[in-house]
PDB file with one MODEL, atoms N, CA, C and O in Angstrom:
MODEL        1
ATOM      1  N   UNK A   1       1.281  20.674   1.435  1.00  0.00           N
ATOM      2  CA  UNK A   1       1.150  19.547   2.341  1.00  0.00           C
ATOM      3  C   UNK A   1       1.555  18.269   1.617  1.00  0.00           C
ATOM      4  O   UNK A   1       1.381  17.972   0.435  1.00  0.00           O
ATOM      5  N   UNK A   2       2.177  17.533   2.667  1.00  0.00           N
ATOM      6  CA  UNK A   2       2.727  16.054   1.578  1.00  0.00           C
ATOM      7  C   UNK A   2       1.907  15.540   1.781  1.00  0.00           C
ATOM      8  O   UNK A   2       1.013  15.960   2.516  1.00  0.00           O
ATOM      9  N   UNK A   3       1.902  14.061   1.008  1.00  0.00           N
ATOM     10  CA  UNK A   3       1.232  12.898   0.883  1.00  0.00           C
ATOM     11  C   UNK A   3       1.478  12.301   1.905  1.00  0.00           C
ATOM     12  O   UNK A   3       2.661  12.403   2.228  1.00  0.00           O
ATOM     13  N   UNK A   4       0.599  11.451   2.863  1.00  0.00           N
ATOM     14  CA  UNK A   4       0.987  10.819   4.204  1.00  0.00           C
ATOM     15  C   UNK A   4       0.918   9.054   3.836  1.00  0.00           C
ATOM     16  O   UNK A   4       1.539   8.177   4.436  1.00  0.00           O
ATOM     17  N   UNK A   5      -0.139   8.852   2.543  1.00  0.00           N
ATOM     18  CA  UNK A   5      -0.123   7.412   2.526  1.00  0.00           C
ATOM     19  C   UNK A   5      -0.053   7.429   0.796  1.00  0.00           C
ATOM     20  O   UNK A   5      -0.582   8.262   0.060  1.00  0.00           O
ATOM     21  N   UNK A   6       1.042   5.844   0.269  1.00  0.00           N
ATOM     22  CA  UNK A   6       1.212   5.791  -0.763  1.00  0.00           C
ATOM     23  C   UNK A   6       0.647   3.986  -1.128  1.00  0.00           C
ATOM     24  O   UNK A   6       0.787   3.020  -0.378  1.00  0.00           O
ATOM     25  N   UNK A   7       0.120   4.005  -2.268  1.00  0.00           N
ATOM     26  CA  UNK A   7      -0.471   2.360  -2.339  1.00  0.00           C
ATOM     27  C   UNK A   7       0.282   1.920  -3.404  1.00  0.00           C
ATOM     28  O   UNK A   7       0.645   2.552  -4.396  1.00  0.00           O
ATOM     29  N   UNK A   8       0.479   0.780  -3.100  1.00  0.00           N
ATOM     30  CA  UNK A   8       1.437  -0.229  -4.021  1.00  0.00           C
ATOM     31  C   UNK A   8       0.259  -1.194  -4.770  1.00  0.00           C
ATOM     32  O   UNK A   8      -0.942  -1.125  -4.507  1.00  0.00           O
ATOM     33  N   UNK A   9       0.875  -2.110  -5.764  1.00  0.00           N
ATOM     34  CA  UNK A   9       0.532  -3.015  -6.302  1.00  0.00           C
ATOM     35  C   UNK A   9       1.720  -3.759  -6.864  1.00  0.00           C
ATOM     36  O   UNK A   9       2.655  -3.272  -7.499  1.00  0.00           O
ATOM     37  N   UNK A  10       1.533  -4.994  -6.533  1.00  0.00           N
ATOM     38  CA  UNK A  10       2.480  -6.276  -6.800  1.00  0.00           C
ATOM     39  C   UNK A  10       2.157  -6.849  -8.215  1.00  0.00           C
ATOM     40  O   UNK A  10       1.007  -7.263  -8.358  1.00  0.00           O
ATOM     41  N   UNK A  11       3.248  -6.959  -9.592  1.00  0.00           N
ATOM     42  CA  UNK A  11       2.865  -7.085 -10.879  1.00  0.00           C
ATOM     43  C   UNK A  11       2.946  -8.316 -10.834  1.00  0.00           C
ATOM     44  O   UNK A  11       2.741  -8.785 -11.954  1.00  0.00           O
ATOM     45  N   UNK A  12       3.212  -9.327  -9.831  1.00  0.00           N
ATOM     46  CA  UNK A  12       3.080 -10.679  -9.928  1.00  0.00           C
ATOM     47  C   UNK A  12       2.044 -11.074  -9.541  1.00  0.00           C
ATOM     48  O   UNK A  12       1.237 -11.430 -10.399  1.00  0.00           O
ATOM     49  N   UNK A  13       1.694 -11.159  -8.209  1.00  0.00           N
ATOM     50  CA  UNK A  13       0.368 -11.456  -7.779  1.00  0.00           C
ATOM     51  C   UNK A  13      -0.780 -10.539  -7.878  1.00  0.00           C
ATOM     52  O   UNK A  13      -1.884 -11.067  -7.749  1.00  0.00           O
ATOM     53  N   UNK A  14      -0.746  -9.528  -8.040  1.00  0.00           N
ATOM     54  CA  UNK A  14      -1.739  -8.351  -8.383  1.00  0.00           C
ATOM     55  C   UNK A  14      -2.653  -7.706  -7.074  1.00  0.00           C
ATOM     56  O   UNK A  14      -3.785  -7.224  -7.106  1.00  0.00           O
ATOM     57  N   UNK A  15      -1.589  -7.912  -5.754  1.00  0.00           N
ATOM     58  CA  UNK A  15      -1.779  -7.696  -4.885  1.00  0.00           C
ATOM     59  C   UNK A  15      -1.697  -6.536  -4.259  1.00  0.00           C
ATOM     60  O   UNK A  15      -0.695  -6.748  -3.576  1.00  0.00           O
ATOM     61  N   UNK A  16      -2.093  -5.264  -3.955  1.00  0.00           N
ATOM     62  CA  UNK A  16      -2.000  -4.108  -3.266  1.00  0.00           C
ATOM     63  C   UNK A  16      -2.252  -4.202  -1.858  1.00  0.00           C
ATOM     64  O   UNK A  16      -2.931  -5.030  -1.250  1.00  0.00           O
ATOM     65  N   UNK A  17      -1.264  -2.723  -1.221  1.00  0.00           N
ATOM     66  CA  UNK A  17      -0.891  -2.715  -0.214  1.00  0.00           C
ATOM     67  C   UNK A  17      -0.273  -1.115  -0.067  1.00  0.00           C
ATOM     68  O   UNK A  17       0.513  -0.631  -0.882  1.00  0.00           O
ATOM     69  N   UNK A  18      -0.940  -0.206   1.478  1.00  0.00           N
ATOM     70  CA  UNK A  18      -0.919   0.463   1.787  1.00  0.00           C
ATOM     71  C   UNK A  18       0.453   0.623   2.664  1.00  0.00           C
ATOM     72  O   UNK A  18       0.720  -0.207   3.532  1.00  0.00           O
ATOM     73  N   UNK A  19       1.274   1.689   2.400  1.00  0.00           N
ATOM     74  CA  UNK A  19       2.068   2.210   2.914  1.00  0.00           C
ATOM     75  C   UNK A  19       2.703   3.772   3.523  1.00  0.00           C
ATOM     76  O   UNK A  19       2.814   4.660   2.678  1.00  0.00           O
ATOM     77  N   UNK A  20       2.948   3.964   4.390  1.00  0.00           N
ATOM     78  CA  UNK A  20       3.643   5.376   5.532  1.00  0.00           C
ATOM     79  C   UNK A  20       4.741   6.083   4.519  1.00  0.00           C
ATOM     80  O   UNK A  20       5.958   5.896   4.549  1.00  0.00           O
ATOM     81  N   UNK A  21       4.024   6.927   3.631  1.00  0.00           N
ATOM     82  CA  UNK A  21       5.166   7.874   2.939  1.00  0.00           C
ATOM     83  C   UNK A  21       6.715   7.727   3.505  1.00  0.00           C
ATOM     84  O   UNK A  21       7.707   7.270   2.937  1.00  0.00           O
ATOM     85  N   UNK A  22       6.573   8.229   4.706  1.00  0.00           N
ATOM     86  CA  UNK A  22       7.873   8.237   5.797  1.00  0.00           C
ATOM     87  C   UNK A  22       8.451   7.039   5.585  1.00  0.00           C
ATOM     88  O   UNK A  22       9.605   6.920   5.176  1.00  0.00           O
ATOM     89  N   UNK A  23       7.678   6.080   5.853  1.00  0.00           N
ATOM     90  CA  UNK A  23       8.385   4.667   6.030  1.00  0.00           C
ATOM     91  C   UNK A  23       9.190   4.459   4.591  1.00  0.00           C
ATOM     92  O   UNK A  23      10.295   3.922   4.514  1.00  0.00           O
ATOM     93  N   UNK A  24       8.608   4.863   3.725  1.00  0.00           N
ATOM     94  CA  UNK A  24       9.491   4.396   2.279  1.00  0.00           C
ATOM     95  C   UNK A  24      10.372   5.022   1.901  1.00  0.00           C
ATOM     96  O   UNK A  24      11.265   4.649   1.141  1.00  0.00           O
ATOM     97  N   UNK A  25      10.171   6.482   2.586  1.00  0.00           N
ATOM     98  CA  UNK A  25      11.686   7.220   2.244  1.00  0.00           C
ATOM     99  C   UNK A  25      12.681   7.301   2.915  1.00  0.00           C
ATOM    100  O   UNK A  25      13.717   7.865   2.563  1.00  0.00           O
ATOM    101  N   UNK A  26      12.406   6.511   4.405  1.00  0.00           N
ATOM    102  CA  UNK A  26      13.548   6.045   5.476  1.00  0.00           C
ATOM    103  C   UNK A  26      14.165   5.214   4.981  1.00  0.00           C
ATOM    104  O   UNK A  26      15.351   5.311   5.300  1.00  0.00           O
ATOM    105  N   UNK A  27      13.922   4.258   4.215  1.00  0.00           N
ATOM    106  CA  UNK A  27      14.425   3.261   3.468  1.00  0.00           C
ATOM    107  C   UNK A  27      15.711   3.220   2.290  1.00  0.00           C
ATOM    108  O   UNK A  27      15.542   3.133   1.074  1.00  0.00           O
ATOM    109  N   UNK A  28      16.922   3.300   2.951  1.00  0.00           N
ATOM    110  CA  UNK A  28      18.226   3.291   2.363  1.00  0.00           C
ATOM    111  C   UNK A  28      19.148   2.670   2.748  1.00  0.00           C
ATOM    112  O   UNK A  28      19.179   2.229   3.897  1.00  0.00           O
ATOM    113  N   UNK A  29      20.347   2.446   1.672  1.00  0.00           N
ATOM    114  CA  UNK A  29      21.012   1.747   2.536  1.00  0.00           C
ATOM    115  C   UNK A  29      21.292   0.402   2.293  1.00  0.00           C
ATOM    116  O   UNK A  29      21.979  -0.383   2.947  1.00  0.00           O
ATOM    117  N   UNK A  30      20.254   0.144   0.592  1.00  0.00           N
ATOM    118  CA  UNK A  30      20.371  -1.495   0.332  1.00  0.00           C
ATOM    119  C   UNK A  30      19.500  -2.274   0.349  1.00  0.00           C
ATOM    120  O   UNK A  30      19.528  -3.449  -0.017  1.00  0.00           O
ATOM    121  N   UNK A  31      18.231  -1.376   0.991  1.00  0.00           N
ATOM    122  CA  UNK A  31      16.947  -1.788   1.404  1.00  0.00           C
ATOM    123  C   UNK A  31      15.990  -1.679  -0.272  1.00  0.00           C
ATOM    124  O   UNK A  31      16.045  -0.991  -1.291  1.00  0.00           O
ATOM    125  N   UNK A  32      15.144  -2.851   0.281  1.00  0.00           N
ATOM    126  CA  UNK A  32      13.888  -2.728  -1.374  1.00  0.00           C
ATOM    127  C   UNK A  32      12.783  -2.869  -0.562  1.00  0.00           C
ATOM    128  O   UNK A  32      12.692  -3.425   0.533  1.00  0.00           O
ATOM    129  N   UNK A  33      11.987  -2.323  -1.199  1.00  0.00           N
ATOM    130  CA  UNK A  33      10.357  -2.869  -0.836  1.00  0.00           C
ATOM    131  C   UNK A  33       9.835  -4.679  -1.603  1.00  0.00           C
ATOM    132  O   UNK A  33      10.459  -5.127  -2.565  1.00  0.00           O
ATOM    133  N   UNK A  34       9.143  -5.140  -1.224  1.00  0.00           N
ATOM    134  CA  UNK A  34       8.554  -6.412  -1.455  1.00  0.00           C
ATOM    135  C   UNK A  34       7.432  -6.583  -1.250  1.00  0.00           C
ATOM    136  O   UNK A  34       6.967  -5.954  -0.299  1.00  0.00           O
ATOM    137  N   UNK A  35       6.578  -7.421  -1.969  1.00  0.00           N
ATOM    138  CA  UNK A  35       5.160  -7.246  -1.837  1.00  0.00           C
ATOM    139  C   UNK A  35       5.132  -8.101  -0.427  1.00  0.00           C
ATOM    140  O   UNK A  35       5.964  -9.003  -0.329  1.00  0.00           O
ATOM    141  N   UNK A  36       4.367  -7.908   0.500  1.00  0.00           N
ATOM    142  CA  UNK A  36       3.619  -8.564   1.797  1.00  0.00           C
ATOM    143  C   UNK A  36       3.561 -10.085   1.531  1.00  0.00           C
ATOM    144  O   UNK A  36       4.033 -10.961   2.255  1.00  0.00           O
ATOM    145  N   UNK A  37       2.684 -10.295  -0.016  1.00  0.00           N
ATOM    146  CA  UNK A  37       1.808 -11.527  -0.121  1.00  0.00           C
ATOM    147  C   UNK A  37       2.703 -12.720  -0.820  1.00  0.00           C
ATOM    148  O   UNK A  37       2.797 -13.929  -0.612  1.00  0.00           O
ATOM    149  N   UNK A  38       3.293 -11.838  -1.714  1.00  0.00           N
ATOM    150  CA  UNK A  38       4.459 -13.246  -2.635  1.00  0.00           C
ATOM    151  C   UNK A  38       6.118 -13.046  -2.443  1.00  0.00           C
ATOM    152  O   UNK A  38       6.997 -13.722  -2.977  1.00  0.00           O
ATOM    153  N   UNK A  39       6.296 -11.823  -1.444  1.00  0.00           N
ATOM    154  CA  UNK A  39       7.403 -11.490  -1.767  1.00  0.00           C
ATOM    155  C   UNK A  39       8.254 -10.915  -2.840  1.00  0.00           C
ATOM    156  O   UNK A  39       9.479 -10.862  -2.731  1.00  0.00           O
ATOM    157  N   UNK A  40       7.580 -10.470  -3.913  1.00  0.00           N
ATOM    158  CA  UNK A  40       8.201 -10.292  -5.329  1.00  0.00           C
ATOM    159  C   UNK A  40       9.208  -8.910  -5.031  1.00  0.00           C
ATOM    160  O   UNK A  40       9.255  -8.547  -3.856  1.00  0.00           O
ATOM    161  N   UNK A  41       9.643  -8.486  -5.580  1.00  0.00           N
ATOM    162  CA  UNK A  41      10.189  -6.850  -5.903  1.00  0.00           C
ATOM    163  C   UNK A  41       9.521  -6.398  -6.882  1.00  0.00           C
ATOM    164  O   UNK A  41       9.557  -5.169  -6.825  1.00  0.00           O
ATOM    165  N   UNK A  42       8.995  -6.713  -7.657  1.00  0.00           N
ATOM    166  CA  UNK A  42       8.229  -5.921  -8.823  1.00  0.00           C
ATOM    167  C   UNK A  42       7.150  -5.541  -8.731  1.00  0.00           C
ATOM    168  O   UNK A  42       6.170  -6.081  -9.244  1.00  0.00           O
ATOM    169  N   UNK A  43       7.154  -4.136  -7.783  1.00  0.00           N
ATOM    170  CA  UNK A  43       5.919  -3.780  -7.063  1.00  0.00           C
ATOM    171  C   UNK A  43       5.882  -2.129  -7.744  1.00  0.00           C
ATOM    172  O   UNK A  43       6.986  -1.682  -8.055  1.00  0.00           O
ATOM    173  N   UNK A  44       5.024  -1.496  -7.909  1.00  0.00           N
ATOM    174  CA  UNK A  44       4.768  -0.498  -8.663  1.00  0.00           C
ATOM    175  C   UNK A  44       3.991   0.656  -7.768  1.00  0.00           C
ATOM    176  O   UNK A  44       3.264   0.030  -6.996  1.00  0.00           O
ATOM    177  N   UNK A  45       3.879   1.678  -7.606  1.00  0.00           N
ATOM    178  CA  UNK A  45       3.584   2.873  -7.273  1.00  0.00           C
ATOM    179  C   UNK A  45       2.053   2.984  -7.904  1.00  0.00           C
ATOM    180  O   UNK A  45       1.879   3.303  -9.080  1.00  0.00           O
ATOM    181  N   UNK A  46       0.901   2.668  -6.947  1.00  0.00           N
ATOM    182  CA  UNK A  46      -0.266   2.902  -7.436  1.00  0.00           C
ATOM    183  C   UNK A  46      -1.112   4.401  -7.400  1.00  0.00           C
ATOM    184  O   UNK A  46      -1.387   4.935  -8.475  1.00  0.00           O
ATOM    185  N   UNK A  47      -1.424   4.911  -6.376  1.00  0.00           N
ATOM    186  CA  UNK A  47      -2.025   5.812  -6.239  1.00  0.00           C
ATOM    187  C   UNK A  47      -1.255   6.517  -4.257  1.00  0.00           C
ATOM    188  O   UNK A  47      -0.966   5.824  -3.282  1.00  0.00           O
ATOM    189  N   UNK A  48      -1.181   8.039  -4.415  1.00  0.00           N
ATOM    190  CA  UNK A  48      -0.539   8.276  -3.800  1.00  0.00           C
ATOM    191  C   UNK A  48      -1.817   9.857  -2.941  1.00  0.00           C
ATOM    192  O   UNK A  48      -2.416  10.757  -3.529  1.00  0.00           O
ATOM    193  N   UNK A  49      -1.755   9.549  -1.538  1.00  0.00           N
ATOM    194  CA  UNK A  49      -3.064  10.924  -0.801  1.00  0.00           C
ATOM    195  C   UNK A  49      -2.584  10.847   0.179  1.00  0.00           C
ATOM    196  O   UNK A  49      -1.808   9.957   0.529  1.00  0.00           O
ATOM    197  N   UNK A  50      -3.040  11.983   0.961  1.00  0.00           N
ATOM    198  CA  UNK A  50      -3.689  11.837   2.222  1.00  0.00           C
ATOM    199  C   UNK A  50      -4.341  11.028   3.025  1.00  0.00           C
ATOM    200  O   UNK A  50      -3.798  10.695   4.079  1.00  0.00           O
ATOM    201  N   UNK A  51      -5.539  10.582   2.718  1.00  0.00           N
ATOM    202  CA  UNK A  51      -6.401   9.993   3.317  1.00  0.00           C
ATOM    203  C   UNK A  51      -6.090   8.193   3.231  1.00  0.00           C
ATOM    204  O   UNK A  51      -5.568   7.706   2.229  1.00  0.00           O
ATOM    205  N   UNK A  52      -6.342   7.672   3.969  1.00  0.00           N
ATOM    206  CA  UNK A  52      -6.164   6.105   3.458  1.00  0.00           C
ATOM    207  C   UNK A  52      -6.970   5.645   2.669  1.00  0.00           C
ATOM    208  O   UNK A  52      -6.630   4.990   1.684  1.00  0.00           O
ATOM    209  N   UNK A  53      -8.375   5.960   3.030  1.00  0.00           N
ATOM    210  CA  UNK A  53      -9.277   5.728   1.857  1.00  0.00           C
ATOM    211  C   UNK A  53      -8.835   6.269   0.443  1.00  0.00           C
ATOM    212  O   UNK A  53      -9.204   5.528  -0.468  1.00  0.00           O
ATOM    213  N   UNK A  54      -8.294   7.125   0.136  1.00  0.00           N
ATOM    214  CA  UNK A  54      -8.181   7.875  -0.945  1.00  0.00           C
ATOM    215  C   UNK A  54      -7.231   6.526  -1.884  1.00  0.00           C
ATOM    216  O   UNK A  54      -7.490   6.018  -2.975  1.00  0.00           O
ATOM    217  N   UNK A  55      -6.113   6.270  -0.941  1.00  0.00           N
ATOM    218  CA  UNK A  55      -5.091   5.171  -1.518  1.00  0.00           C
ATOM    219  C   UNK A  55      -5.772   3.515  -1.639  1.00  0.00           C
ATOM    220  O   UNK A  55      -5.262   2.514  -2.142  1.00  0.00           O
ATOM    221  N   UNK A  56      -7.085   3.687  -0.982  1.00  0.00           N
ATOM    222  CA  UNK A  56      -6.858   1.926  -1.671  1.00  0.00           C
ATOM    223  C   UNK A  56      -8.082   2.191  -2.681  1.00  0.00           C
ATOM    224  O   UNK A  56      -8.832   3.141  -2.907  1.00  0.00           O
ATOM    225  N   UNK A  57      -7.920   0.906  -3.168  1.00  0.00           N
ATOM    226  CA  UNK A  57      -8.697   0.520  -4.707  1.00  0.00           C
ATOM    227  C   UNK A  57     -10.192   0.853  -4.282  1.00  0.00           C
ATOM    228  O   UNK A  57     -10.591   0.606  -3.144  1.00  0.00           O
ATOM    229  N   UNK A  58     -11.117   1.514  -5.404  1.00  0.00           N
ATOM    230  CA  UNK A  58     -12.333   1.670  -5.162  1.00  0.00           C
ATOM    231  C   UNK A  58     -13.105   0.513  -6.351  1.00  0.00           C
ATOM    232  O   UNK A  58     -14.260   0.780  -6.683  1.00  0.00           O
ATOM    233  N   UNK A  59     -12.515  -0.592  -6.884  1.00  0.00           N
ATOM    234  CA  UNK A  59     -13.088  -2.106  -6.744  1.00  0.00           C
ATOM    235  C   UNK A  59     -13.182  -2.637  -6.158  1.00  0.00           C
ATOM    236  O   UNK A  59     -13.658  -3.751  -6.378  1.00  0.00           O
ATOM    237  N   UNK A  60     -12.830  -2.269  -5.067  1.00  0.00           N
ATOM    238  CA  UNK A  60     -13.327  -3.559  -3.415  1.00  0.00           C
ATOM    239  C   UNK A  60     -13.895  -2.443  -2.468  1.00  0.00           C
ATOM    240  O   UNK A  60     -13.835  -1.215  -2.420  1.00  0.00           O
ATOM    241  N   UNK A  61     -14.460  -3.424  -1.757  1.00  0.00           N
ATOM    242  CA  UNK A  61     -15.169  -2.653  -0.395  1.00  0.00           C
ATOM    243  C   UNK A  61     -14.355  -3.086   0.825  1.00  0.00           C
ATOM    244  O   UNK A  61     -13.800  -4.126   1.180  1.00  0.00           O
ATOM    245  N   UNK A  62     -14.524  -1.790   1.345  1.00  0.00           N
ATOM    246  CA  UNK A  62     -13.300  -2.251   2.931  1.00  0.00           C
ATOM    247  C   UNK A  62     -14.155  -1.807   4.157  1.00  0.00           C
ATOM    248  O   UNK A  62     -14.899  -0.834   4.040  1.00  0.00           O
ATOM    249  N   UNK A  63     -14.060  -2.542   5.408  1.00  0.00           N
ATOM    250  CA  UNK A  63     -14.715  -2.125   6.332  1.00  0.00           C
ATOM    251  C   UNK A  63     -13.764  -1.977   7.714  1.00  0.00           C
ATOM    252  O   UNK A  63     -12.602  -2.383   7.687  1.00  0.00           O
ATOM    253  N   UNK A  64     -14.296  -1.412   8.833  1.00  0.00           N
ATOM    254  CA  UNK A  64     -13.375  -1.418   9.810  1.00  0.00           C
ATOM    255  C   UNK A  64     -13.926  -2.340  10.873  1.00  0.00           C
ATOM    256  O   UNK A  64     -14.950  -2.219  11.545  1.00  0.00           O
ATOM    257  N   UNK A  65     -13.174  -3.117  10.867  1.00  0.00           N
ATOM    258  CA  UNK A  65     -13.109  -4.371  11.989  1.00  0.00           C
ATOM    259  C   UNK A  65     -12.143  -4.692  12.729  1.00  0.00           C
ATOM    260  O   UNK A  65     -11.218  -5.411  12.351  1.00  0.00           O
ATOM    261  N   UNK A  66     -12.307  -3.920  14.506  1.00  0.00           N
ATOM    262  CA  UNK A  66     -12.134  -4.123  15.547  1.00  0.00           C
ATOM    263  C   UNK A  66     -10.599  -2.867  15.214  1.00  0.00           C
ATOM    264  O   UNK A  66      -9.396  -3.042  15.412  1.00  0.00           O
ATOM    265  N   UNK A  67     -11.118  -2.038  14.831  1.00  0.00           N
ATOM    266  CA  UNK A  67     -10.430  -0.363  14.566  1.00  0.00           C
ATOM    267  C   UNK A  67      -9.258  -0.832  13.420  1.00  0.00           C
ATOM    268  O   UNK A  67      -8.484   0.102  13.211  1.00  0.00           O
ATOM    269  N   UNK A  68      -8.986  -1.882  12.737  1.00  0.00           N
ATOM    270  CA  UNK A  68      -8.405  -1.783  11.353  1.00  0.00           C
ATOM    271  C   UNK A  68      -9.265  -1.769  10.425  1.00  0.00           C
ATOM    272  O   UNK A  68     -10.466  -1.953  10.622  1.00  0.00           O
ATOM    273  N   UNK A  69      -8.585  -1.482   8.966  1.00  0.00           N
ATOM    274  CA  UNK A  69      -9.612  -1.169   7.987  1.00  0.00           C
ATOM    275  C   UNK A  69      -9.010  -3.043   7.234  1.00  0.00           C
ATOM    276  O   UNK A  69      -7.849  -3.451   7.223  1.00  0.00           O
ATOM    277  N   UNK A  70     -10.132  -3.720   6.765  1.00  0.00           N
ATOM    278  CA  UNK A  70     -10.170  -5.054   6.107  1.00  0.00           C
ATOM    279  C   UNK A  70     -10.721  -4.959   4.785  1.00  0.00           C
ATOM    280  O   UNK A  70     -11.485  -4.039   4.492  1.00  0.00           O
ATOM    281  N   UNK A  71     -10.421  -5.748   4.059  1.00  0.00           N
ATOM    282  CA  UNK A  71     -10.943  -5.602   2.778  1.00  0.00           C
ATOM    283  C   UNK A  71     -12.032  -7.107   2.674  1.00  0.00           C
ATOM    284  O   UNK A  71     -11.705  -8.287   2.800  1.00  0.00           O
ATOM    285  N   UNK A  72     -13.474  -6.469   2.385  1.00  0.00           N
ATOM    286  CA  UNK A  72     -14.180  -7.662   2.485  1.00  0.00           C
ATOM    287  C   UNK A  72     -14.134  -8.621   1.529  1.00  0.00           C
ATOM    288  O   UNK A  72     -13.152  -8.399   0.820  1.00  0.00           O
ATOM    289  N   UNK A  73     -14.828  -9.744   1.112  1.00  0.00           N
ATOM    290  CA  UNK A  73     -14.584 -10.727   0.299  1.00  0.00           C
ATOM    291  C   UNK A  73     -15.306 -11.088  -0.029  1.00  0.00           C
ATOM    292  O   UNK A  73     -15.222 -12.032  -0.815  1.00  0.00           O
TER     293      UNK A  73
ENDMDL
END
């Protein structure tokens, strides 16, 4: 079984961000990934599952508010 969700982290701002396996390997053609928050390209391959929980950071707490998942503060 593949991996359905892959998590990034941005080496500039130190920002992570969840992404659609699919979606990143549709991606050709000239195309780059970029972080969401600063725009950088120097974004790195963090942790890679199934589950969404599995892919984001277990230093923060995330909750689901109004059926997305948020990261509290």
């Amino acid at each position: 079984m593949e991996d359905l969700y892959k998590s990034f982290k941005c080496k500039k701002c130190e920002g992570e961000f969840v992404l659609v396996a699919d979606d990143v390997l549709g991606m050709e053609g000239g195309r780059y990934l970029s972080c969401p928050y600063c725009s950088s390209k120097h974004i790195v391959v963090d942790k890679v599952g199934n589950s969404i929980r599995d892919c984001m950071s277990s230093e923060h707490s995330y909750v689901r508010h109004k059926g997305a998942m948020r990261q509290r503060r």
